[in-house]
C-alpha positions in Angstrom: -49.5 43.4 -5.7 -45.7 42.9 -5.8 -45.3 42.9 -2.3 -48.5 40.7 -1.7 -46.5 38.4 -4.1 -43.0 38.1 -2.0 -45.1 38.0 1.3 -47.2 35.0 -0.5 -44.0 33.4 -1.3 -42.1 34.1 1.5 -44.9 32.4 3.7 -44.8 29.1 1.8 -41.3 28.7 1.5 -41.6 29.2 5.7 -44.3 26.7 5.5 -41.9 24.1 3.0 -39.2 24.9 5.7 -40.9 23.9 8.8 -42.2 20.7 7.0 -38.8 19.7 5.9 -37.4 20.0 9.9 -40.5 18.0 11.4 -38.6 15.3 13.2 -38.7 11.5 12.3 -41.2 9.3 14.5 -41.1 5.8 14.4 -44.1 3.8 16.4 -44.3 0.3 17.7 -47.5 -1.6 18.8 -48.5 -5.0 19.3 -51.1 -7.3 18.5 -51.5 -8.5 21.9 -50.4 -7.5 25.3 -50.2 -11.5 26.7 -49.1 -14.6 25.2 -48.8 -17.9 26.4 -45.3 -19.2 26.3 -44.4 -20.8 22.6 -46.9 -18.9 20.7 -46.2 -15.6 18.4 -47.2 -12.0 18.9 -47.0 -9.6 16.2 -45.5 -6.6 16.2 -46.0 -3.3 14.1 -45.4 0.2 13.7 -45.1 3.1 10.4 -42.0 5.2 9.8 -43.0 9.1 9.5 -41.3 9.6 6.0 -44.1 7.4 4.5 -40.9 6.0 2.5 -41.0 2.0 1.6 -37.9 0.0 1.7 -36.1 1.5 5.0 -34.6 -1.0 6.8 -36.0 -1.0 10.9 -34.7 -3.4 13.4 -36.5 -4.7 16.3 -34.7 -5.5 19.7 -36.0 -6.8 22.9 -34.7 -6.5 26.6 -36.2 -10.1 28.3 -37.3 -10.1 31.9 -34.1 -11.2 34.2 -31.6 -9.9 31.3 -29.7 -6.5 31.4 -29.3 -6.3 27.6 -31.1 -5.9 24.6 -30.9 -8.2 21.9 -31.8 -8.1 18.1 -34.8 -10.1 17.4 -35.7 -9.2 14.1 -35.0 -6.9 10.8 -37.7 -6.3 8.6 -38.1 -3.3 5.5 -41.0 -0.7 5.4 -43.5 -1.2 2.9 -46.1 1.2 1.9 -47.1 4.2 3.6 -43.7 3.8 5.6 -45.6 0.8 7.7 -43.9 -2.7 8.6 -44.5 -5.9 10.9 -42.5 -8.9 12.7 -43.7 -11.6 14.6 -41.7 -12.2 17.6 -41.7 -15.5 20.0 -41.1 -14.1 23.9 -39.5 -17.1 25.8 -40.3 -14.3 29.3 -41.6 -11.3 29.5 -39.9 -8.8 26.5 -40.1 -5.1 26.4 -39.4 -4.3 22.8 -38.4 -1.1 20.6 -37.3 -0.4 17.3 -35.1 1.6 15.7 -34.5 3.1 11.9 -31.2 4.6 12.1 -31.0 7.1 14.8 -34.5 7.0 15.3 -36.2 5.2 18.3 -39.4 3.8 18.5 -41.7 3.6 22.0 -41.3 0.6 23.9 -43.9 -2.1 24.0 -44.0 -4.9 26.5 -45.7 -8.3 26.1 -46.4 -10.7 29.0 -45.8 -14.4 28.9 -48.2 -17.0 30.6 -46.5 -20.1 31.1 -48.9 -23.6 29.4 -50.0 -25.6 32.5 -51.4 -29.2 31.6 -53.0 -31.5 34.1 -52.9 -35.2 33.7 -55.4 -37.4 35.8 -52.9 -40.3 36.2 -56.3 -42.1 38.2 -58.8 -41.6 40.7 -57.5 -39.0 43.4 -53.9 -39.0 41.7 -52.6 -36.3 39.1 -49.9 -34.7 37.5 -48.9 -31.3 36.5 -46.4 -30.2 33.7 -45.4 -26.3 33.5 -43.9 -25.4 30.5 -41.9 -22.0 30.2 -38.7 -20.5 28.9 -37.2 -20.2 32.6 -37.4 -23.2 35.1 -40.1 -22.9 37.5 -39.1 -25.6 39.8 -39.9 -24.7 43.4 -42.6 -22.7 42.7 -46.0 -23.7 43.8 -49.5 -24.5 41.4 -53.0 -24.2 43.3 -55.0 -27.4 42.8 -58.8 -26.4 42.0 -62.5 -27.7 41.9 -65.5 -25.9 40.6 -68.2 -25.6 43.3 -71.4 -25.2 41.6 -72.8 -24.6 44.8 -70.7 -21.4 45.2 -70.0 -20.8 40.9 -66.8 -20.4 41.5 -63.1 -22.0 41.4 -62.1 -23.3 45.0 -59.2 -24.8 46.4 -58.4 -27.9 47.1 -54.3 -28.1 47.5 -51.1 -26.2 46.9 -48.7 -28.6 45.3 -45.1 -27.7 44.9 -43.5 -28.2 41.2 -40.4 -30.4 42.6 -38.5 -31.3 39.2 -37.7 -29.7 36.2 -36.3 -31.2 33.1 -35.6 -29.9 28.9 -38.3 -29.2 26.7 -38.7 -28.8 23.3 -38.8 -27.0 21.5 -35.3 -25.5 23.5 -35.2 -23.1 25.6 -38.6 -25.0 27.2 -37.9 -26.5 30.5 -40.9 -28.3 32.1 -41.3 -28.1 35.6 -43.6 -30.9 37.2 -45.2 -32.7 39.8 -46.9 -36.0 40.8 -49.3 -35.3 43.9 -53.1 -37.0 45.1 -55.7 -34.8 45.8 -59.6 -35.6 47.3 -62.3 -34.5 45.0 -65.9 -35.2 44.5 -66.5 -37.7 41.9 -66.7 -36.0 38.4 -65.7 -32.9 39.7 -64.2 -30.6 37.0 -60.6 -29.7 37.9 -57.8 -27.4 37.3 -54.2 -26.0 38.2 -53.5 -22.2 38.6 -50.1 -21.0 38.9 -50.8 -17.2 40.6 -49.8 -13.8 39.6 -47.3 -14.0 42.7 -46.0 -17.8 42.2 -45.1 -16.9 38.7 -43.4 -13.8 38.8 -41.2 -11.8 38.3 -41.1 -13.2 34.4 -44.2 -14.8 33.9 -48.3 -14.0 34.5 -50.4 -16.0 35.9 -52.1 -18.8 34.1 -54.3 -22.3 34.4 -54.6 -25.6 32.8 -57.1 -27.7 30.7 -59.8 -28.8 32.7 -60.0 -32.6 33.7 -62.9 -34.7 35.6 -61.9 -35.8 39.2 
């Protein structure tokens, strides 16, 4: 019986051991993988220790930028679990870290906000709004064919100026061009996948009647 006792013992103080050594984990996930420029994503993640009231920071490396920065600091409540709600101005990998420990990294996308203006019949404008300037790159001016069901093409139009935005860092790139359409068409611009990389994703406007 003795010996069944130390075993017994011996077994949960291995047991209490090997707990004690299981490494620290932090996590990191977000509440969207996209989000168009100017608008929040949240982040979130839960300390392994289950302990409330550690203090996690959150940094993020931005497309076109070789080092991290600090974007947030936020405590652990309950369960070891916390959240921040960060605004991307590009593309953002982020991770965070509770002392030594190092969360996974998490990337959100950014779309840039297109808006078409129909300035009159056959004549428009298009504003681009992002965190980066844009000027140079080139929006796809659409109709919907009901005939086919589908977006079509009716003109690639170069953005040719750029100017501030606000809130800063926005800088709206634009441009004033005439297009044919049927009458009371519906209408669109795209910028694609291609045109708005490397920082942004692709994205289209508010639709307007030709």
């Amino acid at each position: 019986m003795r010996i069944l006792t130390v075993v017994a013992i011996a077994g949960a103080a291995l047991a209490a051991a090997a707990t004690a050594a299981a490494p620290v984990t932090l996590t990191l996930a977000s509440s969207a993988p996209a989000v168009a420029y100017g608008k929040s994503v949240a982040l979130s993640g839960v300390l392994s220790t289950l302990q409330a009231n550690q203090p996690v920071s959150i940094s993020g490396l931005q497309c076109g930028t070789t080092n991290s920065k600090k974007v947030a600091t936020v405590k652990t409540v309950t369960n070891g679990a916390y959240k921040a709600a960060v605004t991307p101005v590009a593309g953002t990998t982020y991770q965070a870290t509770q002392k030594k420990v190092k969360s996974n990294t998490v990337a959100v996308a950014v779309a840039p906000v297109v808006k078409l203006v129909r300035v009159k019949r056959g004549s428009y404008t298009v504003n681009v709004t992002a965190g980066l300037d844009l000027k140079g790159k080139a929006i796809l001016f659409q109709r919907y064919s009901r005939l086919k069901k589908r977006w079509v093409q009716v003109k690639r139009v170069v953005l040719a100026t750029s100017a501030a935005g606000t809130p800063r860092p926005a800088v709206v790139s634009s441009a004033s061009f005439t297009a044919k359409a049927p009458k009371r068409a519906r209408v669109r611009a795209a910028i694609s996948k291609a045109q708005a990389a490397p920082c942004y994703v692709k994205a289209t406007s508010n639709v307007v009647r030709a």
